[in-house]
C-alpha positions, 0 to 999 in steps of 0.5 A: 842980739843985743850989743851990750854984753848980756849976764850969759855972755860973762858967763861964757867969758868965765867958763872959758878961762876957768876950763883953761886953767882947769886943763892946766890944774889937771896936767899938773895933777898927772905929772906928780902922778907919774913922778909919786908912781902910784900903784895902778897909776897907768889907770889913773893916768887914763882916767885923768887923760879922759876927763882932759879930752871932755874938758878940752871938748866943752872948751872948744864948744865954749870958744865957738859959741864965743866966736858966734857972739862977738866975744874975745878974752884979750886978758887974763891976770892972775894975782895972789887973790883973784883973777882979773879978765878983761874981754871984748864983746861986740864991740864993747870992753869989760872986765870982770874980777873973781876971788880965788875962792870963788874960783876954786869953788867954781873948779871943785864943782866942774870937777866933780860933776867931769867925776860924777862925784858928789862934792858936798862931801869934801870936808874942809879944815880951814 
């Protein structure tokens, strides 16, 4: 294996702190769920809670494959326009910097794929 953090190696950085704050996301969604008191929200609420347990499993999955590697995220800083993330990997540092609409982008796919939905349908008004 080589010491040099490889592209399959960032991605498991970005994976891991994308689920992170997809897990926050989702918590937040179920709490103004409870609080709009959505007709059959009981079944929503399940629903949420399941997609919450399968990310929380890919997430764990994420972080033992991390630990085999050699990696660790030492730092996560979100600003108003990207997310910076500074890991350590075998050895090496690095940093890895993302816009939040390429973070978004990013959450709108995984989500859809966690509701088997297909997210080319989302319409934008931007």
């Amino acid at each position: 294996m080589t010491k040099v953090p490889t592209s399959e190696d960032e991605k498991l950085v970005i994976d891991n702190v994308e689920m992170i704050i997809l897990l926050d996301i989702i918590e937040l969604n179920i709490k103004k769920m409870k609080v709009a008191k959505f007709k059959l929200g009981e079944v929503y609420n399940l629903f949420f809670n399941s997609i919450q347990d399968q990310i929380s499993k890919d997430a764990s999955a994420i972080r033992k494959e991390m630990r085999r590697r050699g990696i660790k995220v030492l730092e996560e800083k979100r600003f108003d326009d990207r997310l910076e993330i500074d890991y350590l990997c075998r050895g090496y540092t690095g940093k890895i910097t993302m816009l939040w609409p390429k973070v978004r982008c990013d959450f709108e796919c995984r989500l859809a794929e966690y509701f088997n939905v297909d997210v080319t349908r989302i319409q934008r008004n931007e």
